[in-house]
MARVEX-750148 format. One line per field, with one value per atom (N, C-alpha, C): residue number from 1; atom name; z, x, y. Coordinates in nm, 2 decimals. Each point is the difference from the previous one (the first is absolute). Example, Ala and Ser with C-alpha at 12.3 -4.5 7.8 and 13.67 -1.06 7.14 Angstrom:
// MARVEX-750148
n = c(1 | 1 | 1 | 2 | 2 | 2)
atom = c(N | CA | C | N | CA | C)
z = c(0.78 | 0.00 | 0.00 | -0.07 | 0.00 | 0.08)
x = c(1.32 | -0.09 | 0.09 | -0.04 | 0.09 | -0.08)
y = c(-0.57 | 0.12 | 0.12 | 0.11 | 0.11 | 0.11)
This chain:
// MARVEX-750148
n = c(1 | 1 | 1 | 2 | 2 | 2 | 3 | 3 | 3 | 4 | 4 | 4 | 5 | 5 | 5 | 6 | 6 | 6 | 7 | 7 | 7 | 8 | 8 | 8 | 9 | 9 | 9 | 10 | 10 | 10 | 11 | 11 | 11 | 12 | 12 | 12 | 13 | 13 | 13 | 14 | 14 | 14 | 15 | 15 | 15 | 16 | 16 | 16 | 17 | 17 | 17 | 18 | 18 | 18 | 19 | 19 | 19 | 20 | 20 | 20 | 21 | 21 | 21 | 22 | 22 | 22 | 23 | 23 | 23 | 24 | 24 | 24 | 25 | 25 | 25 | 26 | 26 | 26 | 27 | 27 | 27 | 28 | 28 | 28 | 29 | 29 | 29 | 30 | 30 | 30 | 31 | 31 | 31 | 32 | 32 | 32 | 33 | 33 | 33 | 34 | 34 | 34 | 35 | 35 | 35 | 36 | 36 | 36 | 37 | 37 | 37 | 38 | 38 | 38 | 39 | 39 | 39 | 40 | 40 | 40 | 41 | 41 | 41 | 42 | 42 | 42 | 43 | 43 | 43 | 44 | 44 | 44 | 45 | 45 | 45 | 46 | 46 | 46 | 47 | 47 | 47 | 48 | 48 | 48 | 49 | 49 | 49 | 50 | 50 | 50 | 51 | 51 | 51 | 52 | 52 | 52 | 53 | 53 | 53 | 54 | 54 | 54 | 55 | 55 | 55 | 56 | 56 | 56 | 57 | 57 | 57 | 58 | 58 | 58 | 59 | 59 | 59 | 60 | 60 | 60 | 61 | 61 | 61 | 62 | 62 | 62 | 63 | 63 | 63 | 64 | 64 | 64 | 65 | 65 | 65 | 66 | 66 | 66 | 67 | 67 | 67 | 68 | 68 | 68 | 69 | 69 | 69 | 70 | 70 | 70 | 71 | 71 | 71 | 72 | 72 | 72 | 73 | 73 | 73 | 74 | 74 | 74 | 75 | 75 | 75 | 76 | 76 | 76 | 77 | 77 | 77 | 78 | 78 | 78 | 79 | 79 | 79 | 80 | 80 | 80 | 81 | 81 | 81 | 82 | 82 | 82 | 83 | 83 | 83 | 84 | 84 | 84 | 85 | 85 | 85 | 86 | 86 | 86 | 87 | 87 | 87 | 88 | 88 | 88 | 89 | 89 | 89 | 90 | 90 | 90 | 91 | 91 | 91 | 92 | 92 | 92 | 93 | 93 | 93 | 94 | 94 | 94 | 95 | 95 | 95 | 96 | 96 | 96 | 97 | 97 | 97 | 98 | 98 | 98 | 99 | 99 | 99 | 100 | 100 | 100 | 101 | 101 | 101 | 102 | 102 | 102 | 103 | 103 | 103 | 104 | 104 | 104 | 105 | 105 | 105 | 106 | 106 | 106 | 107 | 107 | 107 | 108 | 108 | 108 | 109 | 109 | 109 | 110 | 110 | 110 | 111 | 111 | 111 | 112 | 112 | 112 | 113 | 113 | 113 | 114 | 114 | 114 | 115 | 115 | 115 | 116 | 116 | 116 | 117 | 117 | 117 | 118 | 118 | 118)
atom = c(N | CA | C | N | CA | C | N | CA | C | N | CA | C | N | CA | C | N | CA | C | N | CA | C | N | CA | C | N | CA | C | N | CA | C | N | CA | C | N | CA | C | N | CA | C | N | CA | C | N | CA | C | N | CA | C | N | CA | C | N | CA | C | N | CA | C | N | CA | C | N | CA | C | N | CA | C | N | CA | C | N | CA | C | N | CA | C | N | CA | C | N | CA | C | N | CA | C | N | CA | C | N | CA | C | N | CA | C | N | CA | C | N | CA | C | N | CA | C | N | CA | C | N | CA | C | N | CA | C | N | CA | C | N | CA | C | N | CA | C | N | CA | C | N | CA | C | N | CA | C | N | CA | C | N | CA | C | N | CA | C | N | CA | C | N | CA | C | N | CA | C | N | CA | C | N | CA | C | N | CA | C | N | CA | C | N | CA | C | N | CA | C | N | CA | C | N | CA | C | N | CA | C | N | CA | C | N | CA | C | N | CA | C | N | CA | C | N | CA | C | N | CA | C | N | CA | C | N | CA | C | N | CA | C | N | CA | C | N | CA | C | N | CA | C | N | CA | C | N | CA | C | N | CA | C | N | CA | C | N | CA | C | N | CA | C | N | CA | C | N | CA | C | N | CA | C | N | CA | C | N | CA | C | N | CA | C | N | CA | C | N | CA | C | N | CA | C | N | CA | C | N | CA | C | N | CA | C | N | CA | C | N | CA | C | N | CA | C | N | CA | C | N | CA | C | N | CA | C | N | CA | C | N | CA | C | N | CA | C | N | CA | C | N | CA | C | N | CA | C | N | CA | C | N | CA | C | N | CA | C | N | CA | C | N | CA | C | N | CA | C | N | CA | C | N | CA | C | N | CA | C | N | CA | C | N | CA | C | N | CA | C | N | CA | C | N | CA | C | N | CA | C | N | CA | C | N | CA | C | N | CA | C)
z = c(-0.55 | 0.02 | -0.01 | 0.10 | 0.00 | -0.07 | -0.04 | -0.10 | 0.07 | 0.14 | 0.05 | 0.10 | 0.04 | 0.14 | 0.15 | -0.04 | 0.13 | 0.08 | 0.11 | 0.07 | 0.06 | 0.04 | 0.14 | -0.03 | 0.03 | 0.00 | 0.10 | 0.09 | 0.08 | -0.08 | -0.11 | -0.08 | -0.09 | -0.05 | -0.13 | 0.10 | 0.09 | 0.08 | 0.00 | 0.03 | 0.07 | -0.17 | -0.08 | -0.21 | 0.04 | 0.03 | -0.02 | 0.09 | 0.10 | 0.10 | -0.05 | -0.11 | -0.10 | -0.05 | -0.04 | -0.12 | 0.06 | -0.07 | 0.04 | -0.03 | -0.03 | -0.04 | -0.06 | -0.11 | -0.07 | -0.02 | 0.00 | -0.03 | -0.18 | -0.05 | -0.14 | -0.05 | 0.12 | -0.11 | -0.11 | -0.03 | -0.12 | -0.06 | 0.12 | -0.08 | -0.05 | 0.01 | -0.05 | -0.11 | -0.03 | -0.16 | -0.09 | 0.09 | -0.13 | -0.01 | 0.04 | 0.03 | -0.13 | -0.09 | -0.12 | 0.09 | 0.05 | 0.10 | 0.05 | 0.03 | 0.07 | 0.20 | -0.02 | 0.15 | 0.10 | 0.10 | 0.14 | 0.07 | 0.00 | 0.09 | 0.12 | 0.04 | 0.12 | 0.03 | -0.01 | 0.07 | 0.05 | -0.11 | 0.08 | 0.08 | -0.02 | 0.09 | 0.15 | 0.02 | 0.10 | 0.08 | -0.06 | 0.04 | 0.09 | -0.10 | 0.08 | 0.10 | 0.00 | 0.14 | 0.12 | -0.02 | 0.10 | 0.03 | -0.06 | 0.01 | -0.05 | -0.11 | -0.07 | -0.12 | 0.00 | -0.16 | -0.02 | 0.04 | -0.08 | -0.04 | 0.04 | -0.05 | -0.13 | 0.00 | -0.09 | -0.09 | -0.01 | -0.10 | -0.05 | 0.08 | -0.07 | -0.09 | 0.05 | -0.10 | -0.11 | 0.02 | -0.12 | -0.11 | 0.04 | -0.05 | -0.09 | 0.09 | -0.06 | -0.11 | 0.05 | -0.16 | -0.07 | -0.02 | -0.12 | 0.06 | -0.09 | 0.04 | 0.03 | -0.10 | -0.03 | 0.07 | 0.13 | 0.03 | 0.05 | -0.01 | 0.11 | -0.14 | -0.12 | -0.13 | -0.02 | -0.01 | -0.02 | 0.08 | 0.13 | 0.08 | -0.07 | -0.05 | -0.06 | -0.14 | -0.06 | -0.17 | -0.04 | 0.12 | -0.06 | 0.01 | -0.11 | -0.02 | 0.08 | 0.11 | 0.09 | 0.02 | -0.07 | -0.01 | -0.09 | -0.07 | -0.10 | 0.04 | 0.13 | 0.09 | 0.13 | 0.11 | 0.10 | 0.09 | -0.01 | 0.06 | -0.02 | -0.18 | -0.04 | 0.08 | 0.02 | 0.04 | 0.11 | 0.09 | 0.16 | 0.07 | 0.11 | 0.04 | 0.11 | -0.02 | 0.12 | -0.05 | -0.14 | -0.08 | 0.05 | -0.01 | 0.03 | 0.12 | 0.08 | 0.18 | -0.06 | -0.01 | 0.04 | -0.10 | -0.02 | -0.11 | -0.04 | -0.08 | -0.01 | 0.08 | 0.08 | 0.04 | -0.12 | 0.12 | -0.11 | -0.02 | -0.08 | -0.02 | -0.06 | -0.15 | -0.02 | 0.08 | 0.09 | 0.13 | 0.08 | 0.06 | 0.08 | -0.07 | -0.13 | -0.05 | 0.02 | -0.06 | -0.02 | 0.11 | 0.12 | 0.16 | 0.03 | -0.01 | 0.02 | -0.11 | -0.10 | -0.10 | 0.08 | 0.02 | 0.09 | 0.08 | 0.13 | 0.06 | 0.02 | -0.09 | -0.03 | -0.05 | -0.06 | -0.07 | 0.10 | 0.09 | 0.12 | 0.10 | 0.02 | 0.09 | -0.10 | -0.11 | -0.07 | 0.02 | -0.07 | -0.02 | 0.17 | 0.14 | 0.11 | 0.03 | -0.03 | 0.02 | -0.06 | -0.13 | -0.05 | 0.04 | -0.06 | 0.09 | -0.05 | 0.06 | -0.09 | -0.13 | -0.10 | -0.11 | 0.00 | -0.06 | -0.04 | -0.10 | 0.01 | -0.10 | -0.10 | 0.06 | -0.05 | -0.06 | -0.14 | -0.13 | 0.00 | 0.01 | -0.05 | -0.13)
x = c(0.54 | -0.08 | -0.15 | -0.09 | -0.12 | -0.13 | -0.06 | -0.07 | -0.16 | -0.03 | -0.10 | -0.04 | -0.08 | -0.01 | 0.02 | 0.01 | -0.02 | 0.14 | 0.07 | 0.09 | 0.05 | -0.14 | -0.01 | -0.06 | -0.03 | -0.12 | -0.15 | 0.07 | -0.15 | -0.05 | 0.06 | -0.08 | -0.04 | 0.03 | -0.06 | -0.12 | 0.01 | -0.12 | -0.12 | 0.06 | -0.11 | -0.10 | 0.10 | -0.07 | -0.09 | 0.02 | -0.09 | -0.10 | -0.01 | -0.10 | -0.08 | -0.01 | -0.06 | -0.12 | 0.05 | -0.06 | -0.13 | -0.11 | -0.13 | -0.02 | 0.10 | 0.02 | -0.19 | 0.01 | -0.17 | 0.00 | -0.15 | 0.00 | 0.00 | -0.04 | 0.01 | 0.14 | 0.06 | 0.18 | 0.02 | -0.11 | 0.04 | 0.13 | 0.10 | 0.12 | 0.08 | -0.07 | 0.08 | -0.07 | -0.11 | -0.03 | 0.09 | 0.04 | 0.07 | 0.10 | 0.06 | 0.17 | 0.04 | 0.06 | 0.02 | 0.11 | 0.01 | 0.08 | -0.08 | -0.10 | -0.08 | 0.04 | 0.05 | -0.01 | -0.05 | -0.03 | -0.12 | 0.04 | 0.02 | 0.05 | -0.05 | -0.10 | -0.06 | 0.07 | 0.01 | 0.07 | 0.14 | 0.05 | 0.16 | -0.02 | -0.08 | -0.01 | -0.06 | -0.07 | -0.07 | 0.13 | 0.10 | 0.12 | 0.08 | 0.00 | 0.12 | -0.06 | -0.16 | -0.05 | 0.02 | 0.02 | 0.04 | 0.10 | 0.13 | 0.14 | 0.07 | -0.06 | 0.02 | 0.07 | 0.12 | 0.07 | 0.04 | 0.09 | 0.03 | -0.11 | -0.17 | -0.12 | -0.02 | 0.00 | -0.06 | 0.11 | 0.14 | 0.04 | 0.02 | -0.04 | -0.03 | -0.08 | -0.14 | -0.11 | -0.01 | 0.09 | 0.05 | 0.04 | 0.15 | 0.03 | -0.07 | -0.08 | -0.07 | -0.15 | -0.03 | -0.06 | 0.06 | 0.14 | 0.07 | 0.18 | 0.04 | 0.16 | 0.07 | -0.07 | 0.12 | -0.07 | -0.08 | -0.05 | 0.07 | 0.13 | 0.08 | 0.04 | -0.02 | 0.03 | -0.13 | -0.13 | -0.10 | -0.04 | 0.06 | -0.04 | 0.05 | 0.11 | 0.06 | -0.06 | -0.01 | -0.03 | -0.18 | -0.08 | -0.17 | -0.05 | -0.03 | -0.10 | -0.14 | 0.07 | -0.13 | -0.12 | 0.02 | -0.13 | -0.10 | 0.04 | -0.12 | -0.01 | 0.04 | -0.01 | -0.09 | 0.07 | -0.09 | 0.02 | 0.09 | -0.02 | -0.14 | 0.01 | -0.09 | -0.19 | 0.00 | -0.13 | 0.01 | 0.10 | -0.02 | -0.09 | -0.08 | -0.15 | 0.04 | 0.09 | 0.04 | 0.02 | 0.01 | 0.03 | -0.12 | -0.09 | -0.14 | -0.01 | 0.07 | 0.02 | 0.11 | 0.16 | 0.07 | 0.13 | 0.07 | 0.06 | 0.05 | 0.03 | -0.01 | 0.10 | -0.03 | 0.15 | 0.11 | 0.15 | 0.09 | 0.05 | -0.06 | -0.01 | 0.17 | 0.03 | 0.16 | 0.09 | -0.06 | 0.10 | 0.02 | -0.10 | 0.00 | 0.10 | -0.05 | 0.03 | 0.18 | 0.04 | 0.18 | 0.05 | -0.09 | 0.06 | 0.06 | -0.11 | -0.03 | 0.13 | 0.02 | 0.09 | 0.14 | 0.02 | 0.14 | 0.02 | -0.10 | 0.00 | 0.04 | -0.02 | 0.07 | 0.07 | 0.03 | 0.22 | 0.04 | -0.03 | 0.09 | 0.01 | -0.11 | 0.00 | 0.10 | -0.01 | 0.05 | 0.13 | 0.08 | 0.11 | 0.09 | -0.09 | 0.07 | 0.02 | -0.12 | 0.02 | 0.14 | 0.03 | 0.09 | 0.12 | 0.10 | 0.11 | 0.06 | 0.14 | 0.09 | 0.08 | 0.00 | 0.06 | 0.15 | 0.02 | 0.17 | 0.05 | 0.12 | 0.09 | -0.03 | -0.04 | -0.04 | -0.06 | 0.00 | -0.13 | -0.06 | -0.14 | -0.02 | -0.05)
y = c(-0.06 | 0.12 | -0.04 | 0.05 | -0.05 | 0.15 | -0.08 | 0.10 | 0.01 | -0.04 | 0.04 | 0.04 | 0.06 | 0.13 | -0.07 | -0.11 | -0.08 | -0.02 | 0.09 | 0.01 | -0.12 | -0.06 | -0.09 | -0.14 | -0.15 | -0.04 | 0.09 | 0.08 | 0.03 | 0.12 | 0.09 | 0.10 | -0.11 | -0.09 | -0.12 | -0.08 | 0.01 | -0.09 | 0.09 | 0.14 | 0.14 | -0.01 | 0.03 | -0.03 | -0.13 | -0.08 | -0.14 | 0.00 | 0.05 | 0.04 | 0.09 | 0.08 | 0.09 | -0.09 | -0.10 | -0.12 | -0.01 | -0.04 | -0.02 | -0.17 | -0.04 | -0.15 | -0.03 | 0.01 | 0.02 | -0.18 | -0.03 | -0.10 | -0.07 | 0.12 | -0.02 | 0.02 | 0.08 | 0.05 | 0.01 | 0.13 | 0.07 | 0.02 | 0.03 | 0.03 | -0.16 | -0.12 | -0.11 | 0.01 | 0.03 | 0.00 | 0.09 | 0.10 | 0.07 | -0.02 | -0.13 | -0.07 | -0.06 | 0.01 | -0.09 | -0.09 | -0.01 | -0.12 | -0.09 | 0.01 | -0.05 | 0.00 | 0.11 | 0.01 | 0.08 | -0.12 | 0.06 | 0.08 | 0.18 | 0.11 | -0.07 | -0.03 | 0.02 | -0.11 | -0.11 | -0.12 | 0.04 | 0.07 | 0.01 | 0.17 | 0.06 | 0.11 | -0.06 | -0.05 | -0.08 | -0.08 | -0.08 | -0.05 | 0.10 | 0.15 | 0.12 | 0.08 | -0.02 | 0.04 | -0.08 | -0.12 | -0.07 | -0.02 | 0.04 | 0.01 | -0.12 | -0.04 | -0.16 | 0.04 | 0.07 | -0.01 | -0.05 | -0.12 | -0.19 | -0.01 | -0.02 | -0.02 | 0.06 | 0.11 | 0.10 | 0.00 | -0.02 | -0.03 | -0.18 | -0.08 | -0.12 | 0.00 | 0.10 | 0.00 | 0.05 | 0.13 | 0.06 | -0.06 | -0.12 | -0.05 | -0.12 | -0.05 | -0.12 | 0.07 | 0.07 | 0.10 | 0.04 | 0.07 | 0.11 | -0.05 | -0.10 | 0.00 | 0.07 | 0.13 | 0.10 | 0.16 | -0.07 | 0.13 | 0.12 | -0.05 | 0.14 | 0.09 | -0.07 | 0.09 | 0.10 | -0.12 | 0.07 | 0.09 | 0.01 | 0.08 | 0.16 | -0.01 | 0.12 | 0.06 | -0.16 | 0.09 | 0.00 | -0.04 | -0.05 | 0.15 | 0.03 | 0.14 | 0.01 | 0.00 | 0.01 | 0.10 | 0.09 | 0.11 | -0.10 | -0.10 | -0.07 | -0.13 | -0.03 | -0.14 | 0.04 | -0.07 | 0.01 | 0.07 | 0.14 | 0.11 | 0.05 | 0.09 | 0.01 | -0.07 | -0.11 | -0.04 | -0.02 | 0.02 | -0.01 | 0.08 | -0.06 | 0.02 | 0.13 | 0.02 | 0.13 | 0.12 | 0.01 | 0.11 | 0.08 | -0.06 | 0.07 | 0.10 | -0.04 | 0.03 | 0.11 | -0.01 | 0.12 | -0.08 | -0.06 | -0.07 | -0.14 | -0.05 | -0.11 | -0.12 | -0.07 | -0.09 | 0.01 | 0.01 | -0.03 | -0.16 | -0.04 | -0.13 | -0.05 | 0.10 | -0.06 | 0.06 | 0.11 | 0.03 | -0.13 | -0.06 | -0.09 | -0.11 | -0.03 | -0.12 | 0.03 | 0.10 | 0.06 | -0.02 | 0.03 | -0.03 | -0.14 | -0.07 | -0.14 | -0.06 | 0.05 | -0.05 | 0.02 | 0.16 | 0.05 | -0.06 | -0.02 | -0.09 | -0.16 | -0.02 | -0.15 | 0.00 | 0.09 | -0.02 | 0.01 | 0.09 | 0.03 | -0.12 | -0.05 | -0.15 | -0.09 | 0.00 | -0.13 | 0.05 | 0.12 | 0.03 | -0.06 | 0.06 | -0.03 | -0.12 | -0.09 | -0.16 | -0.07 | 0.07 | -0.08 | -0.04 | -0.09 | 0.02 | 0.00 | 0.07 | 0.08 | -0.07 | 0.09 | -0.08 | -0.04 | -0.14 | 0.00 | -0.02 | 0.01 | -0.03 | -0.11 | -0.10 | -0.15 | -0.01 | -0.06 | -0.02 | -0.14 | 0.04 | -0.18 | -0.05)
């Protein structure tokens, strides 16, 4: 069950097309992850989610968790430069997509399980 508003990748693309991609990216300062919204939001504008979740991955292992449990009103929702305009990017929206996203690629790639133990 997916826990973010994003139906499609093209309503998760339309959110990232939002982003002002700031040069200072305020909202990575308020990341106790240390991770760059704008880098992997910048990936899902261009229709790059193997990208944007490589990046993900190589910043925060466990980002498809964090994507769920990071108190984001006191991260980098909170300081995103667009609040000011009309509301803030959904940043652990995007991130939960990008995460669903890739279970779903990974789970299809696999191949079917057997009987056989090794």
């Amino acid at each position: 069950m997916t826990r973010h508003r994003f139906a499609s990748a093209a309503l998760a693309r339309e959110e990232a097309l939002r982003c002002l991609l700031c040069d200072d990216s305020p909202c990575r300062c308020g990341c106790p992850a240390g991770v760059d919204p704008r880098r992997f939001i910048r990936r899902i504008r261009f229709d790059d989610l193997a990208g944007a979740a490589r990046l993900l991955r190589r910043g925060n292992i466990l980002y498809g968790v964090s994507g769920y449990v990071c108190p984001s009103g006191k991260t980098c929702v909170s300081r995103c430069t667009h609040e000011r305009l009309d509301r803030p990017i959904d940043i652990l929206g995007l991130q939960r997509f990008v995460a669903d996203w890739e279970r779903t690629e990974t789970a299809a790639g696999r191949p079917p399980a057997t009987p056989r133990r090794v």
